[in-house]
TORZA-618980 format. One record per atom (N, C-alpha, C, O): z negated, y negated, x; residue in one letter. Coordinates in steps of 0.2 Angstrom, whole numbers, plus 2048, in hexadecimal, padded with zeros to 3 digits. Each point is the difference from the previous one (the first is absolute). Layout:
<recs>
ZYXA...
</recs>
This chain:
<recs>
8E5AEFEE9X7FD7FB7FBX8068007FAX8057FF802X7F98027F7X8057FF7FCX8037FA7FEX7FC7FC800X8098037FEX8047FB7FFX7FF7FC7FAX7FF8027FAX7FF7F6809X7FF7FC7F8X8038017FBX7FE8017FAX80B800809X8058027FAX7FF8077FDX8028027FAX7FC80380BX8008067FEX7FE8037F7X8018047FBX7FB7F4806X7FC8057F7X8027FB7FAX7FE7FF7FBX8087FE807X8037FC7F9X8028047F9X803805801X7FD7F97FAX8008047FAX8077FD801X8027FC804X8028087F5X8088017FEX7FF7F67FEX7FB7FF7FCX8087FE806X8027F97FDX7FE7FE7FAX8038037FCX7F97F7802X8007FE7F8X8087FB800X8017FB804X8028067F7X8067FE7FDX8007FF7F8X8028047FCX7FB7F6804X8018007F9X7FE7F77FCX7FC7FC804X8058027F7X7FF7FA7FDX7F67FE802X7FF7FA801X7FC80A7FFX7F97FF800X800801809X7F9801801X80B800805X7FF802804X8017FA806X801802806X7FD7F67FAX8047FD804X800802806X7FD805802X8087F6804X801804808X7FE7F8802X8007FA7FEX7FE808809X8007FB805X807801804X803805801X8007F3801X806801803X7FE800807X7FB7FE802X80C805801X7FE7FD806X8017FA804X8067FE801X7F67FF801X8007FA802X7FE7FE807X7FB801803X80A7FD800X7FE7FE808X7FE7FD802X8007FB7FEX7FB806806X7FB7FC803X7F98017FBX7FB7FE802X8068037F8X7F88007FCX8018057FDX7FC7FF7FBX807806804X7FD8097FDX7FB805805X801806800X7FD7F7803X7FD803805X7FA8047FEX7FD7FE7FBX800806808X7FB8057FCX7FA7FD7FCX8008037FBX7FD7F8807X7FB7FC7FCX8037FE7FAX7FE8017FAX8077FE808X8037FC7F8X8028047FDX7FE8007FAX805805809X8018057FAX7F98047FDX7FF8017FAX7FE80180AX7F88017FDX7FD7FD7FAX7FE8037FBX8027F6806X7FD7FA7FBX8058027FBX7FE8037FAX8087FC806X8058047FAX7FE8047FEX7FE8007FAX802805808X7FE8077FEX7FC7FF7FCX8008027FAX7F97FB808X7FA7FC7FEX8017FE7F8X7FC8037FBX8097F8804X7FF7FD7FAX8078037FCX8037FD7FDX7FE80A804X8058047FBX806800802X8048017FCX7FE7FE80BX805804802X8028057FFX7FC804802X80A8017FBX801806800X803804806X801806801X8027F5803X804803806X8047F8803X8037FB7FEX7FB80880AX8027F9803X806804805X800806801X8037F5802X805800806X7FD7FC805X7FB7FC800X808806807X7FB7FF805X8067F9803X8058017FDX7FB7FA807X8067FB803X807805800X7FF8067FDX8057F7805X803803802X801802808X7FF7FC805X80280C7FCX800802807X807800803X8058037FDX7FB7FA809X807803804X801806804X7FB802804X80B8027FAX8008087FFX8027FE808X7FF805804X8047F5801X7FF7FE807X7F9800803X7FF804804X7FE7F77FAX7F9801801X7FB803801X7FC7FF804X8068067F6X7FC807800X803807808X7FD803803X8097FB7FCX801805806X8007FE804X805803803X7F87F6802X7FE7FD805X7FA7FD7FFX7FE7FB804X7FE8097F7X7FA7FE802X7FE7F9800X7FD7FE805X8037FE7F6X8007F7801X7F78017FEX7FE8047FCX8007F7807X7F88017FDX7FF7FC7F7X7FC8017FCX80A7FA803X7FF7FF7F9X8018047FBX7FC7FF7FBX809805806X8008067FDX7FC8067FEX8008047FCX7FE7FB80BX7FA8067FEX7FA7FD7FDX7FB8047FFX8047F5800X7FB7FB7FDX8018017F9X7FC8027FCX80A7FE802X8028017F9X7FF8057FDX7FD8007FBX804806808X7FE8067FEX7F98047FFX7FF8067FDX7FC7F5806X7F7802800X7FE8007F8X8007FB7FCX80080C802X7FC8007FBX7FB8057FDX7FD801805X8028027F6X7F98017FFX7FF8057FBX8037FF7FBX7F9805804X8008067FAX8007FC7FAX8038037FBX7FA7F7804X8007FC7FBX8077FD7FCX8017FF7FAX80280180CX8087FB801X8038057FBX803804805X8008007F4X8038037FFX7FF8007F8X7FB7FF7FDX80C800801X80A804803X7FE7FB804X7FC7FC800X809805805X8027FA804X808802802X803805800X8007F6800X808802800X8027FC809X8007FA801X80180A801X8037FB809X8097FF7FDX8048047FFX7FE7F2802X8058007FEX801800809X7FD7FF805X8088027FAX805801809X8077FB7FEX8017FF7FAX8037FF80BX8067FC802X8037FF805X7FE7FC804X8078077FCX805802807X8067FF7FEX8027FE7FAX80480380DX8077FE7FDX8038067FEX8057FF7FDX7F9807805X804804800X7FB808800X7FA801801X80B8047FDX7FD8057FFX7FB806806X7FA8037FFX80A7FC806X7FC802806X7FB7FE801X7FB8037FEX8037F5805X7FB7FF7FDX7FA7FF7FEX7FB800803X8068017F6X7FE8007FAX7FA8097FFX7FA8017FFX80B802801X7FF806802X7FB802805X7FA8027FFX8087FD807X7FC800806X7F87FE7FEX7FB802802X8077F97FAX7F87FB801X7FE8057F8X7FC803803X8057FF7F6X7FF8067FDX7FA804803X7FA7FF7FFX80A805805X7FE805803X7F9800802X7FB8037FEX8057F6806X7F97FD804X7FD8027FBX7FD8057FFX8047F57FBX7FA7FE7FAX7FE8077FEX7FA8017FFX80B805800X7FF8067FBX7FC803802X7FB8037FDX8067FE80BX7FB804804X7F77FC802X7FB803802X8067F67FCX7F97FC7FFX7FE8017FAX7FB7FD7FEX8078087FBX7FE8037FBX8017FA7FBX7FB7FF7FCX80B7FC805X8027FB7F9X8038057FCX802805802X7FE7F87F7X8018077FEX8087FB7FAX805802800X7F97F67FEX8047FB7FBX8037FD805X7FD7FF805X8097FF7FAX8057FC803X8037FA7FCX7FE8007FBX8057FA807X8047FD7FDX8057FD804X7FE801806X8087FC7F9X8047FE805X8027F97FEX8047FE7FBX7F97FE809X8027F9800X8077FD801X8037FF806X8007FF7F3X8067FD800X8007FD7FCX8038027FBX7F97F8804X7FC7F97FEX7FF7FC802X8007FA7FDX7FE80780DX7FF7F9802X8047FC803X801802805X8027F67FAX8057FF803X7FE7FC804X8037FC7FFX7F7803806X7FF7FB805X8027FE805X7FB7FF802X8097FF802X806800806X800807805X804804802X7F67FC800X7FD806805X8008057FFX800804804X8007FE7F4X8008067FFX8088017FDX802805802X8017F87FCX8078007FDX805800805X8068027FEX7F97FC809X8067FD805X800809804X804802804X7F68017FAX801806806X8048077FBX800806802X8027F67F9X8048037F9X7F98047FCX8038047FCX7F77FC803X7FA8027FCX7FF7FB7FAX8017FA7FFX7FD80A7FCX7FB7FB7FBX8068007FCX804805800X7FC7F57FDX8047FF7FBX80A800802X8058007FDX7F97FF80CX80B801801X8038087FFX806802800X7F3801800X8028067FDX8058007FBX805803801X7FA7F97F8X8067FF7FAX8047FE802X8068007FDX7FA7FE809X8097FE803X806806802X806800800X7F4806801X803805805X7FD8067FAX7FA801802X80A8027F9X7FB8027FCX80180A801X7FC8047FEX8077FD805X803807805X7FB802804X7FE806800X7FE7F4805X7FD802806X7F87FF7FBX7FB802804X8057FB7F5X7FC8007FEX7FE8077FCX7FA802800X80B8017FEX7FF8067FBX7FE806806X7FD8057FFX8057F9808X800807805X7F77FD802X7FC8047FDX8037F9805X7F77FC800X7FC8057FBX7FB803802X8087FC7F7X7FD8027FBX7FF808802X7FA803801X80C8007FEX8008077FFX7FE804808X801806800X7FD7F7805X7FC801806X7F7801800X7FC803803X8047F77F6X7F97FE7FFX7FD8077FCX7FB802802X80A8017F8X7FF8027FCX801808803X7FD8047FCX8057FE807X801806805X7FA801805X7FE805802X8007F5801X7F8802803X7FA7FE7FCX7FB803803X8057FA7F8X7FA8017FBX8018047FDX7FA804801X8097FF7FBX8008047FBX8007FB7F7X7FF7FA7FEX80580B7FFX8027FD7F9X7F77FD7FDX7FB803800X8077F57FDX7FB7FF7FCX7FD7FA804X7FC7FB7FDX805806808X7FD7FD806X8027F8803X7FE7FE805X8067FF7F8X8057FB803X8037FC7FCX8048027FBX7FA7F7806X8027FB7FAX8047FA804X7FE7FE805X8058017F7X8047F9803X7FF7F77FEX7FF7FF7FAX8017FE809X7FD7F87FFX8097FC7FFX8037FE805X8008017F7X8047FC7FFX8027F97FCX7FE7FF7FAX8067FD809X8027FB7FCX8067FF7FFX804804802X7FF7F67FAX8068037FBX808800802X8058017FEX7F87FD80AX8087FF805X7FD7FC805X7FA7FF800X80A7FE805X8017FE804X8007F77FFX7FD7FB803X8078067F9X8027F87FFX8038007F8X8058047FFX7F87F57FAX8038007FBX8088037FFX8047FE804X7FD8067F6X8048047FFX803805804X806801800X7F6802805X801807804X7FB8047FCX7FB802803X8058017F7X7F98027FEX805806801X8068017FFX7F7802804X7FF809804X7FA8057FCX8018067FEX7F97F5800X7FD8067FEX8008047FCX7FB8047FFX80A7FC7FCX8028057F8X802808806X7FD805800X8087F9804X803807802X7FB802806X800806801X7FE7F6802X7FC803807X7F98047FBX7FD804803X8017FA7F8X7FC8017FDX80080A800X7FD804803X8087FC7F8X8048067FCX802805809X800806801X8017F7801X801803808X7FA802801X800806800X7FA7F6803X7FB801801X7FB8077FBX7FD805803X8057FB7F6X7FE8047FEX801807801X7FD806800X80A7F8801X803806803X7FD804805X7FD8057FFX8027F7807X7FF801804X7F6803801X7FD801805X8017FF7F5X7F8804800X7F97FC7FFX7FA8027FFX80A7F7802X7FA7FA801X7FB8027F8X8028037FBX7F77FB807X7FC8027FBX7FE7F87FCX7FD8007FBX8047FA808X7FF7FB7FBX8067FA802X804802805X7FE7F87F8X8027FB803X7FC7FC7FEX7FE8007FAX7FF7FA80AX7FF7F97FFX8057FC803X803801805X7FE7F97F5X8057FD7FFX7FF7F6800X7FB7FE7FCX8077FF807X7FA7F9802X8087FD7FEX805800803X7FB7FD7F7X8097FE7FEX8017F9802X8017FB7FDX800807809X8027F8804X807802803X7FF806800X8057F9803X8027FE807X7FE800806X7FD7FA802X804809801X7FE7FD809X8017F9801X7FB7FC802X8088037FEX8017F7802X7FC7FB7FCX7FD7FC803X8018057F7X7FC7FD7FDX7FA7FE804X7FF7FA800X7FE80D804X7F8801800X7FC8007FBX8008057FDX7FB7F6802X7FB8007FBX8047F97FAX8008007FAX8037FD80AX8057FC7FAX7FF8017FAX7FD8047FEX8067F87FEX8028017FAX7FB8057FCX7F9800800X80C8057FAX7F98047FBX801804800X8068027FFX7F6802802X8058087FFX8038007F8X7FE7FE7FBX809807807X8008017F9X8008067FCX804805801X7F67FA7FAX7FD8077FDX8038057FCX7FE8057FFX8097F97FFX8058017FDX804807806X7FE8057FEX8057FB806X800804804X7FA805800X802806802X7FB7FA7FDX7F9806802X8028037FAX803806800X7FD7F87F9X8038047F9X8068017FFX8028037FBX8017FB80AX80A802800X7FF809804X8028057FEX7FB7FA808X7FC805803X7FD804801X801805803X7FA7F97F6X7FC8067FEX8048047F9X7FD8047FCX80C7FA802X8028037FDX805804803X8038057FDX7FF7F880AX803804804X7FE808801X8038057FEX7F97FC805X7FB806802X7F98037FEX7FB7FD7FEX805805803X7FB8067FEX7FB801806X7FB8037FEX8057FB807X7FB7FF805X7FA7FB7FEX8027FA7FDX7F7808804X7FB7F9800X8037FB805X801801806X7FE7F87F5X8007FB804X7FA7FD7FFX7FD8017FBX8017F980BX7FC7FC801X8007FB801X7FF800806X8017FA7F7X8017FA7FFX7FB7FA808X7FA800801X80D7FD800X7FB7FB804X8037F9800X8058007FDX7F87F8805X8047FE801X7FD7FA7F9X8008007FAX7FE7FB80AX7FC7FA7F8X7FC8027FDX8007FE7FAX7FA809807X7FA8027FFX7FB7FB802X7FC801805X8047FA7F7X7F87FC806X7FA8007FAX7FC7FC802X8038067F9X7FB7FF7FBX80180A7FEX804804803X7F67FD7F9X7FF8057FCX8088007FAX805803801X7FA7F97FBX8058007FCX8077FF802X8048037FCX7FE7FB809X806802802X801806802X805803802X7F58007FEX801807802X8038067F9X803805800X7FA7F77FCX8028017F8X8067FE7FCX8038047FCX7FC7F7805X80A7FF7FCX806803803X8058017FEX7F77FF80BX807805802X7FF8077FEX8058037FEX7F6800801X8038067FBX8018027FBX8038057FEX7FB7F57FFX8028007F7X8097FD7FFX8038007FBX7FE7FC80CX8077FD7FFX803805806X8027FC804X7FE8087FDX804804805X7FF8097FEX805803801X7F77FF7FDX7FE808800X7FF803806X800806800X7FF7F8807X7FF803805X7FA804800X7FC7FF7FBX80280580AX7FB802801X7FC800800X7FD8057FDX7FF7F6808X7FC7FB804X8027FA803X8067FE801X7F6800800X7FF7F9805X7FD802808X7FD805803X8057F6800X7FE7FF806X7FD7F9802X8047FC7FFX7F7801804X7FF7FA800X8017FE808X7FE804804X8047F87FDX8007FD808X7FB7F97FFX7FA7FF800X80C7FC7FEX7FC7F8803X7FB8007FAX7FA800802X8058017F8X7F98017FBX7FA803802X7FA7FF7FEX807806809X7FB804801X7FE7FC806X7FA7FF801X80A7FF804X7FD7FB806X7FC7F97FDX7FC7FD803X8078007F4X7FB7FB7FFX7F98037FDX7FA7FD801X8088097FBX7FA8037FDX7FF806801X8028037FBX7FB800809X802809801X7FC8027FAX8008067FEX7FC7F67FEX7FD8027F9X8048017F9X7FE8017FBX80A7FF808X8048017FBX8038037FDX8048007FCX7F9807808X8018087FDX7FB8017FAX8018007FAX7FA7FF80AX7F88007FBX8037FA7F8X7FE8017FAX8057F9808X8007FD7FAX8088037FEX7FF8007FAX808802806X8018037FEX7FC8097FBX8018007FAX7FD80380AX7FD8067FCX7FD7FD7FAX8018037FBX7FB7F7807X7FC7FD7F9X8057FD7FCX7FE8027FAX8097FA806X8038007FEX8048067F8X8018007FAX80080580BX8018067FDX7FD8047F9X8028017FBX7F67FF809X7F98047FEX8007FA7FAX7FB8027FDX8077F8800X8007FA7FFX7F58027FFX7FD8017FBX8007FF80EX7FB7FE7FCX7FA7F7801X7FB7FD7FEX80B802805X8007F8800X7FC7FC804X7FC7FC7FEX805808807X7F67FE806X8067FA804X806800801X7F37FC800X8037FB803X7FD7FE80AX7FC7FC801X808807804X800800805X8027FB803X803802805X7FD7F77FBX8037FA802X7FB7FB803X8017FB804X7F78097F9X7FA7FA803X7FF7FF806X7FE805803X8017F57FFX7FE7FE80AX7FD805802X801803805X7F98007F6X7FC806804X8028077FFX7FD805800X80A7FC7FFX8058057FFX803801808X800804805X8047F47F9X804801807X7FC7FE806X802803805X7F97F97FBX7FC802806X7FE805802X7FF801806X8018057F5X7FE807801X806803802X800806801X8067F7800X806805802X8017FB80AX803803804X7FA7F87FDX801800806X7FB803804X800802806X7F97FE7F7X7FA802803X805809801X803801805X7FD8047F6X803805801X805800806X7FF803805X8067F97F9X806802803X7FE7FE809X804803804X7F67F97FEX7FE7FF805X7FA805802X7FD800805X8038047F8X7FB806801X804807804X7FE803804X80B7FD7F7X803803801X805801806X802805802X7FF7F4801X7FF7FD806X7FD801806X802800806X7FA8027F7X7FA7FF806X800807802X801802806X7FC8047F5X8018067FFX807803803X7FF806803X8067F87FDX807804803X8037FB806X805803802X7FB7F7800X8027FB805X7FC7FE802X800804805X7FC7F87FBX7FB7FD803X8027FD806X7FC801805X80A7FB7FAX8027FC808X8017FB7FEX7FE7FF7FAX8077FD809X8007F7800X8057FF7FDX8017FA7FEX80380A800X8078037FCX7FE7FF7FBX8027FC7FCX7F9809802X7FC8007F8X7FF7FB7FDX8027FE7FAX7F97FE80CX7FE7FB7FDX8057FA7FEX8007FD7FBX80380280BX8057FA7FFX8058027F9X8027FB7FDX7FF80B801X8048017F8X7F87FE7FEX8017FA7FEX7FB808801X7FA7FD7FAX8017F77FEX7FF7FD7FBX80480080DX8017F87FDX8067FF7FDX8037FA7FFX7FF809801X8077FE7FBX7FF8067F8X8037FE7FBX7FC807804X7FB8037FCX7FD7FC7F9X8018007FAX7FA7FE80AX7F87FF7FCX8027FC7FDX8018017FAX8027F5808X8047FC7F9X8038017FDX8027FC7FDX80180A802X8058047FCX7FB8027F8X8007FE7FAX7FC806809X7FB8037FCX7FC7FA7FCX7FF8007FAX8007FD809X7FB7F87FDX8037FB7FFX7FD7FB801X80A8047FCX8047FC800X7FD7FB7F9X8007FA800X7FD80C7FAX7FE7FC7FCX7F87FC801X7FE7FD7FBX80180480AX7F67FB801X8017F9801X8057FE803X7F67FE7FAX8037FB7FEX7FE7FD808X7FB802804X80A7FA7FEX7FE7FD808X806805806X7FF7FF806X8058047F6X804807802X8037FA809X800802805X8017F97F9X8047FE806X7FC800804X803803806X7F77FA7FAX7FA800805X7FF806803X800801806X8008037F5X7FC806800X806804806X7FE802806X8087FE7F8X806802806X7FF7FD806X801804805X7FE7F67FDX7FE7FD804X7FC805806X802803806X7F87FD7F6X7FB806803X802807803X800804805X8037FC7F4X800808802X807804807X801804804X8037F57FBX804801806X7FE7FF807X802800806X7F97FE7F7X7FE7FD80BX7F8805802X7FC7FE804X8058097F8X7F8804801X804803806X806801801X7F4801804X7FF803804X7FE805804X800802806X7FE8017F2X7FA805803X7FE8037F8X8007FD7FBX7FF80A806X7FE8037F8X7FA7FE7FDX7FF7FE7FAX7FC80180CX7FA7FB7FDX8027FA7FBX7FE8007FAX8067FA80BX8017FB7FDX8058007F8X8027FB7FCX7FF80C804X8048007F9X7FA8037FCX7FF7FE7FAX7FC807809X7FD8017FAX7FB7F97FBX8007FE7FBX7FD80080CX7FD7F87FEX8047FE7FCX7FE8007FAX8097FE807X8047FD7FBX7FE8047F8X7FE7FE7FBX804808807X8008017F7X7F98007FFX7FF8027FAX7FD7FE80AX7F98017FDX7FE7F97FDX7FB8007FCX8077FA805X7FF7FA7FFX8057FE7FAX8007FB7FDX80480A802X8057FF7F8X7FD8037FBX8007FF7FAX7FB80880BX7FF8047FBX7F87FB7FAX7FD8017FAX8027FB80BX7FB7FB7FEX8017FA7FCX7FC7FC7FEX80B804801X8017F97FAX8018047FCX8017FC7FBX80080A804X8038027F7X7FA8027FCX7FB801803X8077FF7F8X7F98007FAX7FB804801X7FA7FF800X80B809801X7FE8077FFX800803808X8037FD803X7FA8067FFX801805805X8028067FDX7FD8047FCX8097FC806X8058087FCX801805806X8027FD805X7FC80A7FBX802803806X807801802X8048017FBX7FF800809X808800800X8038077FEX7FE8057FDX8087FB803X8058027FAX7FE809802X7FE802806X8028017F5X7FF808801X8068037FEX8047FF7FCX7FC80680BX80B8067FEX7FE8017FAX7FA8027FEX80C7FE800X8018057F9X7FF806802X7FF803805X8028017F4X803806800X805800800X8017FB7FCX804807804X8098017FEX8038087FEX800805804X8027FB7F7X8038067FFX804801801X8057FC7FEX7FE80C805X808801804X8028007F9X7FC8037FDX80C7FB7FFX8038017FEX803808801X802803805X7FF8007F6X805807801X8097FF802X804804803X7FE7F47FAX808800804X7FE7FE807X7FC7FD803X80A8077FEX8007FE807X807804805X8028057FDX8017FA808X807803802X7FD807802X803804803X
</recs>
């Protein structure tokens, strides 16, 4: 059987190219589908533990279920150390991943105490050997890194691990200009991304207070970076690739109406059903669908409901009974087309 990953084109890298981040617990195949869906040019899948992986955790290999559709697709991986990291490689290469990226962004307790993720900037030696382990079993071109701006205010590390890293063969960086101890805290600051992208000559990819289309724009027009990457923007609206491209194309279509985003949970629960179809699924659809519907009017009510469904039936009645108070009957959202960019590592 050939491999979902096996037929990925060369990476789109570029300012009309947005990315899906990876996000835990909600990048999961549907989601990234429905992305792809509304102009996606390439997603990242959760993060995977390169432990995990070579014990076989069943979450892990939940993570990884994807689909000829699913592509690029980049698997981020996170471990402490190069063995490993490597070891867990090997798995993925021989499952015909073909994009990498190396997670040292997240600082959650759980992932930082086992030294992964973001404590990686603490120890930045054990981090460049990670690297260049990564970039020896993939092959050049293949391998991007996820970083933030240190550890803790005023340890900024990443001017030199940067220049290191490229050394070292990596084909993109993304950059999320916070601190670990931050978390989501505070702003990022966009000023770094343009100190950054004067430092090197590697594509970078911007993350990090992208939650509209247009902040996906002033951060390129105030920074010069590459691309974008969307995280928390794409879990409130995964329509925010499609309204960034419109952005872009300035052709000014307006994707915000109730029978828009109704059409993005009816979809996104098609795509559910289509690749999961267990209790798992559904229970992400009640914390999901008020996201998507936040702007209908009665939104509190309406959450009410949507958190206490029990059944795919009982969610379709719901939307079929929303889909009766709007003026219009609009059919739901149609994938774009998307064109691969020629930049790319």
């Amino acid at each position: 059987m050939t491999s979902p990953f096996s037929s990925s084109p060369r990476l789109p890298i570029g300012p009309e190219d947005p990315w899906l981040a990876p996000l835990a617990g909600f990048s999961d195949l549907p989601f990234r589908l429905l992305c792809r869906e509304q102009g996606c040019a390439a997603a990242c899948t959760e993060m995977v533990s390169a432990k995990g992986l070579i014990f076989s955790n069943a979450a892990t290999q939940r993570i990884l279920a994807s689909h000829t559709a699913d592509t690029p697709l980049v698997v981020q991986v996170y471990g402490p150390e190069a063995e490993t990291v490597g070891q867990a490689m090997e798995m993925l290469c021989d499952r015909g991943v073909r994009f990498f990226d190396l997670n040292v962004g997240c600082s959650v307790p759980k992932v930082t105490k086992t030294g992964s993720g973001a404590a990686l900037l603490r120890t930045p030696e054990t981090l460049l050997q990670i690297v260049k382990t990564m970039v020896a079993k993939a092959g050049t071109g293949q391998v991007g890194v996820k970083l933030r701006l240190g550890w803790r205010p005023g340890e900024d590390v990443f001017p030199e691990l940067a220049w290191r890293l490229e050394d070292l063969g990596i084909a993109w960086l993304t950059l999320h200009p916070r601190w670990a101890t931050q978390g989501y805290s505070g702003q990022a600051d966009w000023s770094r991304l343009a100190r950054l992208r004067e430092q090197i000559t590697l594509p970078i990819i911007a993350s990090g207070d992208l939650f509209t289309a247009e902040d996906a724009q002033r951060c390129l027009d105030q920074t010069g970076v590459n691309g974008v990457m969307f995280a928390r923007g794409a879990l409130w609206d995964p329509a925010i690739f499609r309204k960034f491209r419109a952005l872009r194309s300035k052709s000014g279509a307006d994707f915000a109406t109730p029978a828009f985003c109704l059409g993005l949970v009816r979809r996104h629960m098609e795509l559910a059903r289509a690749h999961q179809d267990d209790r798992r699924a559904l229970l992400a659809m009640r914390t999901i669908a008020p996201r998507y519907l936040r702007s209908f009017t009665g939104a509190k009510s309406l959450r009410t409901q949507l958190t206490q469904i029990e059944s795919w039936s009982q969610l379709e009645t719901l939307l079929d009974a929303l889909l009766k108070t709007l003026p219009h009957q609009v059919s739901q959202p149609r994938p774009m087309k998307t064109h691969t960019s020629k930049e790319g590592p």
